[in-house]
C-alpha positions in Angstrom: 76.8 13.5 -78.6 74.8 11.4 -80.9 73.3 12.0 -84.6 69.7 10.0 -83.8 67.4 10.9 -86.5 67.9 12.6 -89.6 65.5 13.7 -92.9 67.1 15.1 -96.0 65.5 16.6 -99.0 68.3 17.4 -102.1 67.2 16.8 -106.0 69.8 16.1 -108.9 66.9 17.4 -111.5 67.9 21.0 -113.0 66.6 23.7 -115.2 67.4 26.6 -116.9 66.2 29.7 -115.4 66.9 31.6 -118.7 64.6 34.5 -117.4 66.4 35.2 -114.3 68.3 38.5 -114.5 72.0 36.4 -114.6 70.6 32.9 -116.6 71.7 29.9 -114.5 70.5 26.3 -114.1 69.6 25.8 -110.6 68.6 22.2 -109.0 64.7 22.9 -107.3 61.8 21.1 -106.3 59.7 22.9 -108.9 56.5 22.0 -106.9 57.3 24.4 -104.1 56.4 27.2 -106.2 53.2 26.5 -107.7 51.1 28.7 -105.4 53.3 31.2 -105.0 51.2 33.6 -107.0 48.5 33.7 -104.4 51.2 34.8 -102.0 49.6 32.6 -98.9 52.6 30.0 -98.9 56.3 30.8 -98.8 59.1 28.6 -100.2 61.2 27.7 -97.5 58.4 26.8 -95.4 57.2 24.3 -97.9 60.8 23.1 -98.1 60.9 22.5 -94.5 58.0 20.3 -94.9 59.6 17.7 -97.0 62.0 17.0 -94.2 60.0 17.7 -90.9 59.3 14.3 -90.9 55.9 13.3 -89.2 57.5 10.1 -87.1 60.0 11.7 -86.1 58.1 14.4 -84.3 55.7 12.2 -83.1 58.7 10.1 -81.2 60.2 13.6 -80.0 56.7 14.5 -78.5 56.1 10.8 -76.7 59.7 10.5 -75.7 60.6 13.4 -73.6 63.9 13.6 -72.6 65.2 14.4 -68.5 68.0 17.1 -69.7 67.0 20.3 -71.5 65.9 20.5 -75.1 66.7 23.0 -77.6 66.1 23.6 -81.5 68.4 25.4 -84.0 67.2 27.1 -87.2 70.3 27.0 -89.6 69.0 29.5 -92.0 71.8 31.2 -93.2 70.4 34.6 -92.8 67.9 36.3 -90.6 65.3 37.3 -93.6 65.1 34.9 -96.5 64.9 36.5 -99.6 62.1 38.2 -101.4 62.7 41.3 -101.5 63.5 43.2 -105.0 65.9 42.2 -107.9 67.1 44.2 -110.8 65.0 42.1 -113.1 62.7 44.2 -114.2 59.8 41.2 -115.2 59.1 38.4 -113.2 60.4 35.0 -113.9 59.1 31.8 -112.6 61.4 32.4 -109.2 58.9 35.4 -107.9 56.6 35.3 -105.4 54.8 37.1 -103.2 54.2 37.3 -99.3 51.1 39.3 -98.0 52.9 38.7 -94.5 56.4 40.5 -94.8 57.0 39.0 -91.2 57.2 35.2 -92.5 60.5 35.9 -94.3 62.6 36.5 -90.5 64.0 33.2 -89.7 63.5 33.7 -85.8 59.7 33.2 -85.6 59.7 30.4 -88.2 62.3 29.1 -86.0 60.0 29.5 -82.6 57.1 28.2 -84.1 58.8 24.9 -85.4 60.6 24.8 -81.9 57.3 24.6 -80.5 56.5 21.7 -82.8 59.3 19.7 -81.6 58.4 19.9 -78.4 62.1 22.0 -77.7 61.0 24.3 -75.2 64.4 25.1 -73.0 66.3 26.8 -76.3 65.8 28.5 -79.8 68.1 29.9 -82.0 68.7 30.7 -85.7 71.7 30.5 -86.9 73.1 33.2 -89.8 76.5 32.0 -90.5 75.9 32.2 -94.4 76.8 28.7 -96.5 78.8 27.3 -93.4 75.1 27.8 -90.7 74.4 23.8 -90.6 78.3 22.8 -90.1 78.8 25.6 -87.5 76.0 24.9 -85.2 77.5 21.3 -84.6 80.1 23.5 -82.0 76.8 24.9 -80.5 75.4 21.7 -80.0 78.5 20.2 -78.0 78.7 23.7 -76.1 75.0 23.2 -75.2 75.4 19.3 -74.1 78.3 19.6 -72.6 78.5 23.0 -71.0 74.7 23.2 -69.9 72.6 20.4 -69.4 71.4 19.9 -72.7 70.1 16.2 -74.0 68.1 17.1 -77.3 69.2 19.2 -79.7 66.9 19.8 -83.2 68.6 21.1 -85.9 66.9 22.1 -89.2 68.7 23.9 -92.3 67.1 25.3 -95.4 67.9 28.1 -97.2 65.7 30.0 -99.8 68.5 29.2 -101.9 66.6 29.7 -105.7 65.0 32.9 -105.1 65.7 35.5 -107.6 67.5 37.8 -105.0 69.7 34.9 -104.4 70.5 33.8 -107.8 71.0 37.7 -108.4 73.7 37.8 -105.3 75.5 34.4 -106.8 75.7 35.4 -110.6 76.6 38.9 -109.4 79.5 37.7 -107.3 80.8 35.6 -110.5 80.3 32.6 -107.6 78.6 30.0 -109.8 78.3 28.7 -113.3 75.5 31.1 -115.7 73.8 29.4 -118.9 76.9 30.9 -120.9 79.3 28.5 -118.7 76.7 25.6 -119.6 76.8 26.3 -123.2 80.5 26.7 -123.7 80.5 23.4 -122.3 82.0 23.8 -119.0 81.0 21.6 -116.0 80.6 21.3 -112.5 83.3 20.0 -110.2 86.0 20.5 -107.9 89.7 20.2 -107.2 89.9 20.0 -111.1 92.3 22.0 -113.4 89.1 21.6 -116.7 86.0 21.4 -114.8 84.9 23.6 -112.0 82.3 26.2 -109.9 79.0 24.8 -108.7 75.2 25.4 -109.6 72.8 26.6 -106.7 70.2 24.2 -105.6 67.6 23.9 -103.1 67.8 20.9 -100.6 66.8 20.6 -96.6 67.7 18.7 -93.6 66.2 18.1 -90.1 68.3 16.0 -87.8 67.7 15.4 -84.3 71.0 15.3 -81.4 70.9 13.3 -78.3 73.0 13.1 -75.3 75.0 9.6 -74.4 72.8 9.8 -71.3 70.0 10.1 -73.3 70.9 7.5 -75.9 70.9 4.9 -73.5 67.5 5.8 -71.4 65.9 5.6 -74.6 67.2 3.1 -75.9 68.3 4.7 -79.4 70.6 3.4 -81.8 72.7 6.6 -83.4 73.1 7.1 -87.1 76.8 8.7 -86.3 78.7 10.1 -83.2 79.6 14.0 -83.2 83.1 13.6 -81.6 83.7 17.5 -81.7 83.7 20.8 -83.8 85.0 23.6 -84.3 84.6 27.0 -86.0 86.9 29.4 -87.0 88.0 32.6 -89.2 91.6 33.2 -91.2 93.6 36.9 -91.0 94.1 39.0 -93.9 91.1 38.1 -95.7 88.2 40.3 -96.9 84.7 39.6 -96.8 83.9 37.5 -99.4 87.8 36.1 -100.4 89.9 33.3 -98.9 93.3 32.8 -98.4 95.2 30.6 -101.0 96.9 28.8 -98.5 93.9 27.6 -96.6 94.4 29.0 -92.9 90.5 29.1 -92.5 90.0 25.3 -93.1 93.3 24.5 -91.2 92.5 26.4 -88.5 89.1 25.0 -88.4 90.3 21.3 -88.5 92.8 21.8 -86.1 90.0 22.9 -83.8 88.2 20.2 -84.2 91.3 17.6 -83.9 92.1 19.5 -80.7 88.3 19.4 -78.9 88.0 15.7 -80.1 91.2 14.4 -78.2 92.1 12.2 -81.7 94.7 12.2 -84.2 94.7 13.7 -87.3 95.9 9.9 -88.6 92.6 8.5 -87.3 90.5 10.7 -90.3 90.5 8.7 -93.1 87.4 10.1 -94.8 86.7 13.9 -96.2 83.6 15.2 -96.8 85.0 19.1 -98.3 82.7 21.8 -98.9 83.9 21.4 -102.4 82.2 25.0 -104.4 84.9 24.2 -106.8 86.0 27.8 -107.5 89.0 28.9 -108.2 89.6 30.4 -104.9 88.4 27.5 -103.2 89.8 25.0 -104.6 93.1 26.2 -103.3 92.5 27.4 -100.0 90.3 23.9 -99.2 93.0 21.6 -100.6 95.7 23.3 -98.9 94.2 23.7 -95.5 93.1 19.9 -95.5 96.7 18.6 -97.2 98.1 20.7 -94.4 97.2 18.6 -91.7 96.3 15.1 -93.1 98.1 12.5 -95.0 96.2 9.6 -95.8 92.6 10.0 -96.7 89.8 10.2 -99.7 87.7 13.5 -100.3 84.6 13.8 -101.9 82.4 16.5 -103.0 77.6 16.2 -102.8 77.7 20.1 -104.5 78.2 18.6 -108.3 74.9 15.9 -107.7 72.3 18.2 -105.8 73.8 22.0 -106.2 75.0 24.4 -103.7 72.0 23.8 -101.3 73.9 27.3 -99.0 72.7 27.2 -95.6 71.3 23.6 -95.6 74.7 22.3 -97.3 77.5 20.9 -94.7 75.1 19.0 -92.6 72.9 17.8 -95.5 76.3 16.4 -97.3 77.2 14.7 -94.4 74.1 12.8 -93.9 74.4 11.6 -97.5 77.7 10.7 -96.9 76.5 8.7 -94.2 74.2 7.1 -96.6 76.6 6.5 -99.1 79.0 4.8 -96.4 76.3 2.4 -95.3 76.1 1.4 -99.0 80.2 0.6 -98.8 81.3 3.3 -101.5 82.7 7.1 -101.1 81.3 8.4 -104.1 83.5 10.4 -106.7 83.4 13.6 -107.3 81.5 14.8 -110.8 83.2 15.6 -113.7 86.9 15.3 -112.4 89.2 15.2 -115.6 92.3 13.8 -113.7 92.5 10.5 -112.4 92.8 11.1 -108.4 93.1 8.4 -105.6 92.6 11.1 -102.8 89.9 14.1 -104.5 88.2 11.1 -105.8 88.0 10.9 -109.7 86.3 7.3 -108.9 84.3 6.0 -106.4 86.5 3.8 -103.4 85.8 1.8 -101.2 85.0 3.1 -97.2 88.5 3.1 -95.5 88.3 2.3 -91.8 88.4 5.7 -89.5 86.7 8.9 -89.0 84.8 11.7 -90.8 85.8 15.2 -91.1 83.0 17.5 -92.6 84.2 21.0 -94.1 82.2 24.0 -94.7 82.6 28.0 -95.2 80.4 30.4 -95.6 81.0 34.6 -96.8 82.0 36.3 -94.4 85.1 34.4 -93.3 84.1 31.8 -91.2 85.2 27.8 -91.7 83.8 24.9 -90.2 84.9 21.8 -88.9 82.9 18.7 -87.8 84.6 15.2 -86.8 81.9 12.3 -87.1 82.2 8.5 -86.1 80.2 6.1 -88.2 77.8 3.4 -86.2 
């Protein structure tokens, strides 16, 4: 199973939303909601665009492949938001939508389906903040359990909406203007700095087969060498254990499927939220099973992108790795060799990509650099 193609969209400019109903800087493409007022274009869908990439559908079109295809929508959700907030005046984050139907994930996820040229499969995916990370076990359950040799993956969330800054600053999740002023950053595994901003970000990445790698000639970005997904006991809804059994159980999985060691993961891409809660339950489930590795955190540079986030981290990681450097994670106040506090240079081995999303569900994904 081989990462072919892949298209990200992620910003590190933010702004204050200081008319939202909970005040919060969010990272956003702030041209994705000029014409929002005529209510004839929707957000995510203009998000998709930046990452839909014109070449890339144009190859999948020309270069049919012999095995099925299929596409994946990891959306998070079934509806994106839009529907009504507390705030009782707009702010710059409303829109409207004379088509309620545009906001259900499914047809969005037909209709770009179609534009791929996937025609043997279609799916959304609603797995909350963990959706782009868990459908890597759906891809390796389609390829290898039922003839598939193209798989399409594309995540976006509407992740700057009012309704969903209104869920996050209800939840106490993220970090409000009042964190910002009292002077308190964004970071992880840190005892000063902590919690994450939301942003909006997109990816659309494109899986082939080994059979079809080699009849087309392709030369992979990364290999998928297995994933898993999994839930912890004991937990509610929205909590997580302290001592990590979600992620364990998760990387476990993922060890298991892959046939490798745990030793032969040298590099840790975390999902990194930087909450409290988090930060305990990731570190210990990861420190539970491996030994000798480096851990970095994308949430501090481009926000909490939600649905888009696990696989669009790990496709900057694999940029950053082709540049030679894991990159630190923002803002850390300890020096750290291992939850990087600098940037280090890439150790030889393989990738392990961490998400979770509400709900109790943890992800694992196990990628081999090319």
């Amino acid at each position: 199973m081989y990462l072919t193609h892949y298209k990200t969209a992620s910003t590190t400019y933010t702004e204050a939303m200081d008319d939202a109903y909970y005040p919060q800087r969010v990272h956003w493409f702030p041209e994705t909601y000029e014409r929002t007022h005529t209510g004839m274009v929707y957000v995510p869908h203009l998000l998709a665009g930046k990452v839909l990439d014109e070449s890339i559908i144009k190859y999948l079109n020309e270069n049919p492949v012999d095995g099925k295809s299929g596409f994946i929508l990891a959306a998070g959700s079934q509806a994106w938001a839009g529907g009504k907030t507390k705030n009782p005046n707009p702010s710059r984050l409303t829109y409207k939508y004379r088509i309620p139907l545009i906001t259900l994930t499914q047809i969005f996820a037909g209709k770009t389906s179609a534009l791929c040229g996937c025609n043997d499969y279609v799916a959304t995916d609603a797995s909350a903040c963990a959706s782009s990370l868990k459908v890597m076990m759906d891809i390796q359950n389609l390829m290898q359990n039922f003839g598939f040799d193209r798989i399409c993956v594309l995540a976006l969330e509407d992740a700057v909406a009012d309704l969903t800054l209104e869920f996050f600053g209800a939840s106490g999740a993220n970090l409000t203007i009042k964190d910002d002023n009292n002077g308190k950053k964004v970071s992880a595994f840190d005892s000063v700095n902590g919690g994450f901003i939301v942003g909006q970000g997109a990816v659309f990445t494109v899986f082939h087969s080994k059979n079809a790698v080699e009849k087309l000639g392709l030369e992979p970005k990364a290999e998928l060498i297995g994933a898993y997904s999994s839930s912890e006991s004991g937990a509610n809804a929205i909590g997580q254990r302290e001592d990590g059994q979600g992620y364990s159980k998760a990387i476990q999985g993922a060890v298991a499927f892959s046939k490798v060691n745990s030793t032969d993961i040298s590099i840790v891409k975390t999902h990194g939220t930087g909450t409290p809660a988090n930060n305990s339950a990731e570190k210990n489930g990861i420190t539970s099973i491996l030994n000798d590795f480096v851990a970095t955190s994308y949430k501090q540079k481009i926000g909490h992108t939600v649905a888009a986030s696990g696989l669009l981290e790990t496709c900057l990681l694999l940029d950053d790795i082709k540049s030679g450097q894991i990159p630190a994670i923002e803002n850390r106040t300890e020096d750290d060799g291992v939850f990087l506090s600098k940037p280090c240079d890439v150790p030889d081995g393989l990738i392990l990509s961490l998400a979770a999303g509400m709900g109790n569900i943890y992800s694992a994904a196990i990628f081999k650099g090319l």
